[in-house]
NUSE-46827 format. One record per residue (C-alpha): residue number from 1; x, y, z. Coordinates in nm, 2 decimals. Example, Ala and Ser with C-alpha at 12.3 -4.5 7.8 and 13.67 -1.06 7.14 Angstrom:
<atoms>
{atom 1, {1.23, -0.45, 0.78}};
{atom 2, {1.37, -0.11, 0.71}};
</atoms>
This chain:
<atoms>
{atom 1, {4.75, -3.39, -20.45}};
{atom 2, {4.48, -3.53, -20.24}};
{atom 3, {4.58, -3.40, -19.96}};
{atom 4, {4.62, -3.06, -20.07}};
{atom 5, {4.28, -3.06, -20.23}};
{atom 6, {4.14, -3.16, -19.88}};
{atom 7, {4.34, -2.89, -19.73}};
{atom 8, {4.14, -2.60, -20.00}};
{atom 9, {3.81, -2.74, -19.92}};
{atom 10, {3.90, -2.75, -19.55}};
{atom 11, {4.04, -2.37, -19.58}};
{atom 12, {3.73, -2.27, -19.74}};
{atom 13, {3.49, -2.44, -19.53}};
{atom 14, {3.65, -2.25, -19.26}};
{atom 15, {3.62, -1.94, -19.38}};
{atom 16, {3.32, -1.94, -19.54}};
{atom 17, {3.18, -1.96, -19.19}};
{atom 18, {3.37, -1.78, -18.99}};
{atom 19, {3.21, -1.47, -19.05}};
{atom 20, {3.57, -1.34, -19.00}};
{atom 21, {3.64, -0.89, -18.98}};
{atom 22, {3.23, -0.85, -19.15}};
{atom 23, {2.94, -0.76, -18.97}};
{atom 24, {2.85, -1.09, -18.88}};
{atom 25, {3.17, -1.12, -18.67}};
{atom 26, {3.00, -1.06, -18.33}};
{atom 27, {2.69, -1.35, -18.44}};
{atom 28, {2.90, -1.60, -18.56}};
{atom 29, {3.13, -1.58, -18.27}};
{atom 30, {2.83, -1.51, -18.03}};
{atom 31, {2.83, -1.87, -17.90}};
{atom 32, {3.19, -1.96, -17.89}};
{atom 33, {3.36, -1.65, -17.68}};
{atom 34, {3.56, -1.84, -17.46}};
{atom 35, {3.52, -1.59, -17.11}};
{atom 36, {3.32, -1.80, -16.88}};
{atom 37, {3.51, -2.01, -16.64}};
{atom 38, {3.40, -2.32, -16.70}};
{atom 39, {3.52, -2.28, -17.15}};
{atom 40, {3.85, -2.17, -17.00}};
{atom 41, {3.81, -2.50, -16.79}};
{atom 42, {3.75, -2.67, -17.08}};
{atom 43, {4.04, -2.52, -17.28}};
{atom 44, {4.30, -2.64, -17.01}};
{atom 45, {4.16, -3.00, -17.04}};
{atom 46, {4.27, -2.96, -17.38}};
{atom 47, {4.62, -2.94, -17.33}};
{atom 48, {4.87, -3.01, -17.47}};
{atom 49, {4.83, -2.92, -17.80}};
{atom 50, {5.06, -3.01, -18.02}};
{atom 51, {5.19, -2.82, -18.33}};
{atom 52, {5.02, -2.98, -18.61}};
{atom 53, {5.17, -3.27, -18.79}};
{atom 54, {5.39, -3.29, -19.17}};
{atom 55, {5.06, -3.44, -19.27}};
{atom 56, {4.80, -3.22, -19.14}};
{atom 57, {4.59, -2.93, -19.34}};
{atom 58, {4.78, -2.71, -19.25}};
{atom 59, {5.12, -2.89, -19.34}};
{atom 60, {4.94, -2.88, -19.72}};
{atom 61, {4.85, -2.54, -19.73}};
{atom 62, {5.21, -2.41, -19.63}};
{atom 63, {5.33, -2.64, -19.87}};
{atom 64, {5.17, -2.53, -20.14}};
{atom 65, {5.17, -2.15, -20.09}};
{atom 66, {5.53, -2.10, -19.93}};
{atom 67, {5.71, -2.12, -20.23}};
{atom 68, {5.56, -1.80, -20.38}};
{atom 69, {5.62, -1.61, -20.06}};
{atom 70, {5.94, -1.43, -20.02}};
{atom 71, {6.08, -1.59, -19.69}};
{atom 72, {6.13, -1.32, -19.45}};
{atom 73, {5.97, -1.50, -19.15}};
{atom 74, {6.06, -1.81, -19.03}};
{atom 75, {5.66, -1.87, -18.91}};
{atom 76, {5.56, -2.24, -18.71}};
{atom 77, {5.35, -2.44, -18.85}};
{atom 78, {4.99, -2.31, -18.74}};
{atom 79, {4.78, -2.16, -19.01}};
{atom 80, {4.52, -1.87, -18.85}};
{atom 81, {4.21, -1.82, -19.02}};
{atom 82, {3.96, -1.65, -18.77}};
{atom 83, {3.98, -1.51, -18.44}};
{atom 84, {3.79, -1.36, -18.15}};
{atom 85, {3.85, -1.16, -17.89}};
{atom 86, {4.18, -1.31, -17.75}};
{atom 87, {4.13, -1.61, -17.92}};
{atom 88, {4.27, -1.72, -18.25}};
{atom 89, {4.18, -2.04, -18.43}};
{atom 90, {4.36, -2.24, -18.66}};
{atom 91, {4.24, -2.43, -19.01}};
{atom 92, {4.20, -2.73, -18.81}};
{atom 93, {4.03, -2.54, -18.59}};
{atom 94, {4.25, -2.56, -18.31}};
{atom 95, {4.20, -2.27, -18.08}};
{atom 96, {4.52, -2.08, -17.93}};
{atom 97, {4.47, -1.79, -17.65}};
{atom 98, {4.69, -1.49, -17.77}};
{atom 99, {4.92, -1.33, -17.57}};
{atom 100, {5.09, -1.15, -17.83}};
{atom 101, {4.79, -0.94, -18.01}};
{atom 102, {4.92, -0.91, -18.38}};
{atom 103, {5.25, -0.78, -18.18}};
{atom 104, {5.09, -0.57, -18.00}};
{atom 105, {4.83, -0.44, -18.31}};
{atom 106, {4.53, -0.56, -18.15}};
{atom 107, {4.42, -0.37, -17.92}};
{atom 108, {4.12, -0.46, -17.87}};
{atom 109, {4.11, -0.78, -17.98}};
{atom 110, {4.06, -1.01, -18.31}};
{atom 111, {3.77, -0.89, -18.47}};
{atom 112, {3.64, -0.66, -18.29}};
{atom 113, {3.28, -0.65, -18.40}};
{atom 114, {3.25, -0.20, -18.40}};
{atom 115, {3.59, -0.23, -18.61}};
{atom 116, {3.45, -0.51, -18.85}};
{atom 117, {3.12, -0.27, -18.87}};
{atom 118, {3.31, 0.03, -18.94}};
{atom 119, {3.51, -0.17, -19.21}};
{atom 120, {3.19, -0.29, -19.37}};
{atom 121, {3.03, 0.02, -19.37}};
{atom 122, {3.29, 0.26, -19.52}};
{atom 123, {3.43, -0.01, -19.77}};
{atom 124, {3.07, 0.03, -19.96}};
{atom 125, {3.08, 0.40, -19.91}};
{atom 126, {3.44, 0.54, -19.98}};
{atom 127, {3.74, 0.35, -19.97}};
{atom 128, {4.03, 0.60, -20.17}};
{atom 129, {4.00, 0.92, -20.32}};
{atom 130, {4.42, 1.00, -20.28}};
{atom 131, {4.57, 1.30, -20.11}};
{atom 132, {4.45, 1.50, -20.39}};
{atom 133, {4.12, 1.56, -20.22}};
{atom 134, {3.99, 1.60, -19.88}};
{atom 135, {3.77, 1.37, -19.70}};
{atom 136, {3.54, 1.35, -19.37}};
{atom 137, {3.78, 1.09, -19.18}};
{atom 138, {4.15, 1.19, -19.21}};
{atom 139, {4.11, 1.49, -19.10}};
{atom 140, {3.85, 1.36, -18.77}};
{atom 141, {4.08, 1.17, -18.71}};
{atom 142, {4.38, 1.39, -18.68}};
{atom 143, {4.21, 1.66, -18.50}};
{atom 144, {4.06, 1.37, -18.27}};
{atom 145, {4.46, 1.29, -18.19}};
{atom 146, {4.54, 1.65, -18.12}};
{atom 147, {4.25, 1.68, -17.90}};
{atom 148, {4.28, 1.35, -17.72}};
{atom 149, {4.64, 1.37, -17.68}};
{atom 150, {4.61, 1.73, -17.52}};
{atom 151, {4.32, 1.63, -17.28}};
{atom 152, {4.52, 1.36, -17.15}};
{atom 153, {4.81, 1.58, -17.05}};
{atom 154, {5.05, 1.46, -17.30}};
{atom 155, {5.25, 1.66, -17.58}};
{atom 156, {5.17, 2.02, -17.46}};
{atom 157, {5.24, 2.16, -17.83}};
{atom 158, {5.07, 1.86, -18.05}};
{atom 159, {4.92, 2.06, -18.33}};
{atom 160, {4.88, 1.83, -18.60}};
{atom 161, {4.87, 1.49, -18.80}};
{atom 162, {5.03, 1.34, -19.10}};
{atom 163, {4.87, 1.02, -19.17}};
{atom 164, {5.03, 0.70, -19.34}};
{atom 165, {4.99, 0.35, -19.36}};
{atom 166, {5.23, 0.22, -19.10}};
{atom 167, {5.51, 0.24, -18.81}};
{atom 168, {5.75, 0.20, -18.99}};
{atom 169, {5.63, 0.52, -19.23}};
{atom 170, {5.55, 0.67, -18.98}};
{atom 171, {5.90, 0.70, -18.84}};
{atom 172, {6.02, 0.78, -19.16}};
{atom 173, {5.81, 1.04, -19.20}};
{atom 174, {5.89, 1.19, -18.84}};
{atom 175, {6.30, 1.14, -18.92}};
{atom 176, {6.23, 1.36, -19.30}};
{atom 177, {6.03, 1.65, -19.07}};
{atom 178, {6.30, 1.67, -18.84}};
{atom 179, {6.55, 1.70, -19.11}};
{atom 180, {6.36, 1.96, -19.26}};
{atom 181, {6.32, 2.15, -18.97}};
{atom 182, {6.74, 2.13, -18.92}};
{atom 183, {6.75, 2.25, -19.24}};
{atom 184, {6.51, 2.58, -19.15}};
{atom 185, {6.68, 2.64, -18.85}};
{atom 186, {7.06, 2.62, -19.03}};
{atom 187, {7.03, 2.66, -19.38}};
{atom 188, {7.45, 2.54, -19.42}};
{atom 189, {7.31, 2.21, -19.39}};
{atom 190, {7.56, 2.10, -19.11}};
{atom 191, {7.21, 2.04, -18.90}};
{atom 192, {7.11, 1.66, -19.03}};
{atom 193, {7.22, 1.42, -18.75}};
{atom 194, {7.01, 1.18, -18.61}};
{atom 195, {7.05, 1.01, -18.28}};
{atom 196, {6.92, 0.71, -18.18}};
{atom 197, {6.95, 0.43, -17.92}};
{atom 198, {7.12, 0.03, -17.80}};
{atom 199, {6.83, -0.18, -17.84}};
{atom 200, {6.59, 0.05, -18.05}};
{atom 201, {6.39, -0.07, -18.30}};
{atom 202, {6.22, 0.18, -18.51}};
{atom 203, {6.10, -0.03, -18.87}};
{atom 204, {6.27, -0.20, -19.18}};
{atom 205, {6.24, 0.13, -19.40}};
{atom 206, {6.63, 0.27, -19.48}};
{atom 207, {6.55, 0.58, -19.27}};
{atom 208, {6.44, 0.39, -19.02}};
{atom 209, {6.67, 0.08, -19.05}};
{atom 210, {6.91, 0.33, -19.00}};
{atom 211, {6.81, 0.44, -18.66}};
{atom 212, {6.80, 0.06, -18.55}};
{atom 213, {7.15, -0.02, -18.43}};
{atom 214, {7.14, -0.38, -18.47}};
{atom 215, {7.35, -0.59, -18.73}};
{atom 216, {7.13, -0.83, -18.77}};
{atom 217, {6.91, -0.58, -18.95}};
{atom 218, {7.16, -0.34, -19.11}};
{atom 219, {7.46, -0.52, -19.24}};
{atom 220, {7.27, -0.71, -19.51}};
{atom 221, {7.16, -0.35, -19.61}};
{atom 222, {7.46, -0.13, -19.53}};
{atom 223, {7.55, 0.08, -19.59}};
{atom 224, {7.30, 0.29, -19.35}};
{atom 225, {7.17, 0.62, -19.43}};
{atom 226, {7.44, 0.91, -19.34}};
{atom 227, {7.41, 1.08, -19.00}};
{atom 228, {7.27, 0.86, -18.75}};
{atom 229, {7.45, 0.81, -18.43}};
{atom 230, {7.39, 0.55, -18.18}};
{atom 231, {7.41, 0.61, -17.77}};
{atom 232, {7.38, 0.48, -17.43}};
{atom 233, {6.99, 0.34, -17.43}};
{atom 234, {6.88, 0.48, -17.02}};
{atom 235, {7.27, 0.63, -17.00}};
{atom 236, {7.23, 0.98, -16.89}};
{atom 237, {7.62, 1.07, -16.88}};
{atom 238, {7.60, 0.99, -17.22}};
{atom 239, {7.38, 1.24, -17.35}};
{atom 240, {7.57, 1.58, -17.39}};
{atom 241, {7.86, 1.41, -17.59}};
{atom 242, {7.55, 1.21, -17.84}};
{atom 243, {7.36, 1.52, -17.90}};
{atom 244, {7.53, 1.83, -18.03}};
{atom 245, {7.45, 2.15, -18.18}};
{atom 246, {7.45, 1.94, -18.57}};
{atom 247, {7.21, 1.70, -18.42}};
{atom 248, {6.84, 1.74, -18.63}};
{atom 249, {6.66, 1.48, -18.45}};
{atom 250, {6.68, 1.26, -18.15}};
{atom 251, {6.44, 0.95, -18.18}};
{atom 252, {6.33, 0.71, -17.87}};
{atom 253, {6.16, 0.44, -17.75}};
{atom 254, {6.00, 0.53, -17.40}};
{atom 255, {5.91, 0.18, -17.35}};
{atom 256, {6.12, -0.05, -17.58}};
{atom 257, {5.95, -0.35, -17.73}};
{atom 258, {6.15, -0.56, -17.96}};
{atom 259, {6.47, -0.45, -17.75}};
{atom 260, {6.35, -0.66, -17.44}};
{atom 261, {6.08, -0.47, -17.31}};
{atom 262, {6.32, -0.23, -17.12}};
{atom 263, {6.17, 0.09, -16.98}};
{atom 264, {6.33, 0.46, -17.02}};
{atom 265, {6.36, 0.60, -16.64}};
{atom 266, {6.23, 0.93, -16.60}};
{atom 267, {6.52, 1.10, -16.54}};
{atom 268, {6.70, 0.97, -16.86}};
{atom 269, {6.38, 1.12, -17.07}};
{atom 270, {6.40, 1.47, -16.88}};
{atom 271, {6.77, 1.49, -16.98}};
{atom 272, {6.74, 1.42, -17.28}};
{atom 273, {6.46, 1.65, -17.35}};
{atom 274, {6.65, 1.92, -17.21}};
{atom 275, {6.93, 1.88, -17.41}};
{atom 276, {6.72, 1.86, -17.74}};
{atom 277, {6.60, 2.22, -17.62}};
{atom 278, {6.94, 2.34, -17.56}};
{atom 279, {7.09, 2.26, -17.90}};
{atom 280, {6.74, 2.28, -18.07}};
{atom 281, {6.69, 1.94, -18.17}};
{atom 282, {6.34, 1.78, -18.26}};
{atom 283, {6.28, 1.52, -18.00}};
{atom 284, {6.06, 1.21, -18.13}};
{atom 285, {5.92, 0.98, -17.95}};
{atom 286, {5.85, 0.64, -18.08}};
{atom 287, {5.54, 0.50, -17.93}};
{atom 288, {5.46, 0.30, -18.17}};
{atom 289, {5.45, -0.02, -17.97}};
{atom 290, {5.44, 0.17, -17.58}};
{atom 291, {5.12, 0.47, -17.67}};
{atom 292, {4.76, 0.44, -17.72}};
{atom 293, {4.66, 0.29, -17.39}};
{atom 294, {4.91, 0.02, -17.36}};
{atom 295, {5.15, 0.13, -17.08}};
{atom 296, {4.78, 0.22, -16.84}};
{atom 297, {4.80, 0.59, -17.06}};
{atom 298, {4.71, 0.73, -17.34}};
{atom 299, {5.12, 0.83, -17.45}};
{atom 300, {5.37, 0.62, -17.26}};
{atom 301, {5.52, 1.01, -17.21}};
{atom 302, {5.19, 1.13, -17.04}};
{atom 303, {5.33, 1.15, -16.69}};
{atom 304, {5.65, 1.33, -16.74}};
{atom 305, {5.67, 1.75, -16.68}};
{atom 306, {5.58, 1.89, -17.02}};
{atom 307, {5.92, 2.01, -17.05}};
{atom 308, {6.02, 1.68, -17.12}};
{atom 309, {5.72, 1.63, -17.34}};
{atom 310, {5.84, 1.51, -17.73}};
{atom 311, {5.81, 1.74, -18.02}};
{atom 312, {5.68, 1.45, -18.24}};
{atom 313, {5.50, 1.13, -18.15}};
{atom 314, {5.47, 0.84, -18.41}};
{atom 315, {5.18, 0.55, -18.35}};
{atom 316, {5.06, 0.29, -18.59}};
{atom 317, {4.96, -0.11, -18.41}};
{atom 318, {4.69, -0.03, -18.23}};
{atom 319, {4.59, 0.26, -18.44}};
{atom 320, {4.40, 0.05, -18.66}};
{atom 321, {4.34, -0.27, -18.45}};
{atom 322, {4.50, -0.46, -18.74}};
{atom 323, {4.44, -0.25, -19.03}};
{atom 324, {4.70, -0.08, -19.16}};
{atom 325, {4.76, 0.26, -19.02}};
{atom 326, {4.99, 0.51, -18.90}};
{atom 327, {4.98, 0.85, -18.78}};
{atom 328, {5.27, 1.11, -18.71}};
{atom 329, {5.14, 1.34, -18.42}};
{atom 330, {5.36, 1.65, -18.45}};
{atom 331, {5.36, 1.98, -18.25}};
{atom 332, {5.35, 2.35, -18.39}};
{atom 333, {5.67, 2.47, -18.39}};
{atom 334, {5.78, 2.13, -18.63}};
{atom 335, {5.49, 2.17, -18.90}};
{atom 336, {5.51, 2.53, -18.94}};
{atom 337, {5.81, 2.40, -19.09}};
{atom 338, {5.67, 2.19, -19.33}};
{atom 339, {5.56, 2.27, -19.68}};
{atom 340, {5.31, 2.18, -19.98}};
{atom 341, {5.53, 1.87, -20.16}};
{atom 342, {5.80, 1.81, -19.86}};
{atom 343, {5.64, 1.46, -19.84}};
{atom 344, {5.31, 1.24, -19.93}};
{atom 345, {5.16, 0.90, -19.99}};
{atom 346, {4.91, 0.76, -20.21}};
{atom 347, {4.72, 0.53, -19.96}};
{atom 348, {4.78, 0.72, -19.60}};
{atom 349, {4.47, 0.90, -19.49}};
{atom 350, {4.27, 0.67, -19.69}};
{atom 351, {3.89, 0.68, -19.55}};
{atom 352, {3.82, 0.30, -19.41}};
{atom 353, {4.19, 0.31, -19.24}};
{atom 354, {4.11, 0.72, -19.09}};
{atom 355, {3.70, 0.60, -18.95}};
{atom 356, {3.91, 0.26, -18.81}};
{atom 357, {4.16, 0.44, -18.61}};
{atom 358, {3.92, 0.73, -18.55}};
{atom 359, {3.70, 0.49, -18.38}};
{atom 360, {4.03, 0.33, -18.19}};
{atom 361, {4.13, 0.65, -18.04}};
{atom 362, {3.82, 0.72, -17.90}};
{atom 363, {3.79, 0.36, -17.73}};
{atom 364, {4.12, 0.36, -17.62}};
{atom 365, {4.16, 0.71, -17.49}};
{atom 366, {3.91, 0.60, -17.23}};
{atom 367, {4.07, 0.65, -16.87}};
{atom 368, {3.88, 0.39, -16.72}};
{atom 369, {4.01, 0.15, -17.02}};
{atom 370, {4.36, 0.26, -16.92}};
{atom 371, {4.29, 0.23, -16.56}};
{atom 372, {4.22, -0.15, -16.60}};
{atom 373, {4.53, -0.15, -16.82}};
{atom 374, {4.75, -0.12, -16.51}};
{atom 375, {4.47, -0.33, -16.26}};
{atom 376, {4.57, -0.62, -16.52}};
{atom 377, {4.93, -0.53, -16.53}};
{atom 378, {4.91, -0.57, -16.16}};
{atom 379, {4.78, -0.89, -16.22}};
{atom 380, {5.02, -0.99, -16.49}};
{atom 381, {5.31, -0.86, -16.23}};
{atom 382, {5.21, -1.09, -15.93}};
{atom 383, {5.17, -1.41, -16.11}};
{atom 384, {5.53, -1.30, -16.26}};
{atom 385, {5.69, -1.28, -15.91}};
{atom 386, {5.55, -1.60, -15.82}};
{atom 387, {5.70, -1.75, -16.12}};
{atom 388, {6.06, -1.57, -16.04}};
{atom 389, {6.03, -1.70, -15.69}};
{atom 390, {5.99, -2.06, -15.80}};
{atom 391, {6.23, -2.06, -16.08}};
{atom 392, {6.49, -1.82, -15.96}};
{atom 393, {6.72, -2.02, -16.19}};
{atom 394, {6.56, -1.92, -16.49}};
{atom 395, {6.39, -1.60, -16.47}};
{atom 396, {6.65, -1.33, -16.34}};
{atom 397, {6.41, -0.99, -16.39}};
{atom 398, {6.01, -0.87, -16.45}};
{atom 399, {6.01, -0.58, -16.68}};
{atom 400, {5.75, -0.30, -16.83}};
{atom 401, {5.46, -0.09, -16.81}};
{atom 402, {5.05, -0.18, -16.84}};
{atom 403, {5.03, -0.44, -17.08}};
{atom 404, {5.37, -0.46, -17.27}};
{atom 405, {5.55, -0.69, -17.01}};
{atom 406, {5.88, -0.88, -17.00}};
{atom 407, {6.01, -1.19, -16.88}};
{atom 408, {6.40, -1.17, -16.87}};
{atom 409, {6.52, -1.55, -16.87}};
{atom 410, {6.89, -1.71, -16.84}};
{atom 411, {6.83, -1.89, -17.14}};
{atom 412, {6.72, -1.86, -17.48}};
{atom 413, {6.31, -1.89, -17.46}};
{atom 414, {6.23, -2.06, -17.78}};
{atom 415, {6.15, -2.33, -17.64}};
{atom 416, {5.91, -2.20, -17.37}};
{atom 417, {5.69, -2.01, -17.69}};
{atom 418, {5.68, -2.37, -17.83}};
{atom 419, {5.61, -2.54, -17.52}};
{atom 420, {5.31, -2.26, -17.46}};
{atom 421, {5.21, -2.29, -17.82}};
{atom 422, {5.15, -2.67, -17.81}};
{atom 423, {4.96, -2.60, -17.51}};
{atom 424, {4.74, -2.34, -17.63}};
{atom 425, {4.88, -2.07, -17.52}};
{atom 426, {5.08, -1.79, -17.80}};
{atom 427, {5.36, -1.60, -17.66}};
{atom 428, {5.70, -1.36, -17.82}};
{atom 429, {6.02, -1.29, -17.77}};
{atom 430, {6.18, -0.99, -17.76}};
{atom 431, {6.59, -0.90, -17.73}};
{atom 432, {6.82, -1.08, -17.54}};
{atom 433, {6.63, -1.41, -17.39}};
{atom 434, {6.30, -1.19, -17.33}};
{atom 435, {5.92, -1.38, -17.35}};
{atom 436, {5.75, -1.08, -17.41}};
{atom 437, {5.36, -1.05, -17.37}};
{atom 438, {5.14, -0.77, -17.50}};
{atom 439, {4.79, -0.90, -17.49}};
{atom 440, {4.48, -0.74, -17.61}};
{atom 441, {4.38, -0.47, -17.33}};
{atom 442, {4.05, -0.59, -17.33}};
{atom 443, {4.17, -0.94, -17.23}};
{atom 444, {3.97, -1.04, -16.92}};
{atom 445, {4.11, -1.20, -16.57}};
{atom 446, {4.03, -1.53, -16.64}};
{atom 447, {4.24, -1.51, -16.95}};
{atom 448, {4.52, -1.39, -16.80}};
{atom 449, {4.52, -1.64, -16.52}};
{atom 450, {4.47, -1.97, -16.78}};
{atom 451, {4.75, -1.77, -16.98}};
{atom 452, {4.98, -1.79, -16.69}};
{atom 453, {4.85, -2.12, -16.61}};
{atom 454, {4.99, -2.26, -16.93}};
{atom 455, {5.32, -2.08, -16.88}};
{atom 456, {5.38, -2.24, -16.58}};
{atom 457, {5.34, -2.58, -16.72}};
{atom 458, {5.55, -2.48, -17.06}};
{atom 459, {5.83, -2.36, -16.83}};
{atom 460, {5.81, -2.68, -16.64}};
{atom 461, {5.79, -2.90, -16.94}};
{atom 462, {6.11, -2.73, -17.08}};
{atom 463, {6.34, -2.86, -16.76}};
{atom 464, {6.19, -3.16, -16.71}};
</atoms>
């Protein structure tokens, strides 16, 4: 019991002055941004950094709270309660350089102090109203994606927005308009099937459980929604026979992220755009994890020929920079389609969530953000080679775009993202035997090189 008393007044102690996500975020953390070389010196005299022990503060807090928490994750022992930049501390204050980014949420780091503002701000001014009425920031915010999205070059029809709360929704949302459309276009009804991809991973929602062709998530569930069909993931000959003339909807990854970081090649993405066309199917493209900035441009899609260009885009992560948000971006010919009461939600398009990602869209529809996207992947990518070329053994490929980047190992890597952890340093996995890294864009050079720094040594310290 002592213990776990310690372990509240610790927990609130910490948090009390952490000025975490408020408008004192950027003084509180003023002094303790860990940039300057000789704090990231500092950091790697730390090292290692062991997970914390059965009888640590953190040990008592999980102890206490886990039992009234459905157990869906299997989470290590570390207990976050502030963070900064691409830094994330613990409730022992331990602090951990982050490599992973909320998966991939935070785009521009923890706590960004213009997010925490705009929080602050709009949480004292308006926070719900419903989809009853209109407000300022949902619709900014959608015709700031439609305008964004067209400057860029990407999704030559995008016309307009249906906002929700998450990427998951958000594919949902995407699979019901395409259905609807099918339905318009053959009112028999023999136009619902859905076609999706090896390795895809498009949420935990039925609809889009059902496009994710993995039994680890569907058989506890099954059985699947009726309709989807699963191809050839970068298999070109296999297109023609997946989508036919009662295909609604195809839905794809460009860049996928919980599959192992493997990257659609153009020429797969052209053909299958051309094939939606021919049997008038509504192509979606899943960027939840890939868009906004994270593969060096604003949509991962934004260099193909617009005939190739999706008919629907869905985003959430770094929409909202860790609050939760999600946005369907979809193009005229798809919501002309769409009617008053075909579908709705009580919190999407809620003001803090709409002024949030309003204000993310415009910082990270910044070319010269995107163009030090793929500088740092560069960077990322050269320190990977080296790595390859001294442990051929062990890492077999380098994979991505920008900043969501793969390590394809010949083992299982769980023990490397402990290694790293226990040295400071948090990493993923992804797929088959994939560290995967998706890092805060704004994460500076001297980051990324302690990052890899500690890699090194965790991969070491796992074959020794």
């Amino acid at each position: 019991m002592a213990l776990r008393i310690s372990a509240r007044r610790q927990l609130a102690t910490v948090m009390a002055g952490s000025g975490l996500c408020c408008r004192s975020c950027s003084i509180s953390f003023s002094k303790r941004t860990f940039t300057s070389t000789t704090a990231l010196k500092s950091q790697k005299r730390q090292l290692p950094n062991p997970d914390p022990s059965s009888d640590s503060s953190s040990a008592a807090l999980v102890a206490e709270h886990a039992p009234y928490m459905v157990a869906t994750y299997a989470r290590p022992p570390p207990v976050f309660v502030k963070g900064s930049g691409s830094w994330i501390w613990d409730v022992e204050d331990r602090k951990y350089l982050d490599f992973t980014a909320g998966i991939a949420v935070n785009a521009l780091g923890h706590c960004d102090p213009d997010v925490a503002n705009i929080v602050a701000d709009q949480s004292k001014t308006l926070v719900h109203a419903s989809n009853l009425y209109y407000n300022p920031w949902t619709g900014a915010l959608s015709k700031l994606l439609v305008d964004k999205t067209l400057e860029a070059g990407c999704m030559a029809d995008a016309a307009s927005v249906f906002v929700c709360n998450s990427g998951s929704e958000a594919n949902e949302a995407a699979i019901k308009f395409a259905r609807k459309a099918g339905k318009v276009v053959d009112p028999s009804g023999a136009k619902t099937g859905v076609v999706s991809f090896d390795g895809a991973f498009h949420g935990r929602t039925m609809g889009a459980l059902s496009a994710t062709h993995n039994p680890k998530y569907q058989e506890p569930f099954a059985p699947m929604v009726p309709g989807f069909v699963q191809a050839g993931f970068d298999d070109v000959s296999g297109i023609e026979a997946a989508v036919t003339p009662s295909t609604c909807a195809v839905i794809v990854e460009p860049i996928q992220g919980e599959g192992g970081v493997r990257v659609a090649s153009d020429e797969f993405l052209v053909a299958l755009a051309r094939r939606c066309r021919e049997v008038g199917a509504v192509l979606i493209h899943d960027e939840i994890q890939c868009g906004l900035g994270r593969s060096g441009s604003l949509w991962a899609h934004g260099h193909l020929p617009v005939e190739a260009h999706p008919d629907i885009v869905t985003s959430a992560k770094a929409l909202g920079n860790g609050f939760p948000v999600g946005a369907v971006l979809v193009s005229r010919a798809v919501a002309d389609k769409i009617k008053v009461g075909d579908h709705g939600t009580t919190f999407g398009g809620n003001p803090v969530a709409c002024r949030v990602a309003h204000h993310m869209v415009s910082r990270l529809a910044d070319p010269e953000l995107q163009k030090d996207v793929l500088r740092k992947s560069d960077l990322f990518r050269a320190r990977f080679a080296a790595l390859k070329d001294r442990y051929p053994d062990a890492v077999t490929e380098v994979r991505g775009r920008g900043l969501l980047l793969g390590l394809q190992m010949t083992q299982d890597p769980t023990p490397i993202v402990k290694a790293a952890r226990e040295r400071g340093l948090l990493i993923i996995t992804a797929g088959t035997n994939t560290l995967r890294f998706v890092p805060s864009l704004n994460v500076t050079d001297d980051e990324i090189n302690l990052g890899l720094d500690i890699l090194e040594d965790a991969i070491a310290s796992t074959r020794s």
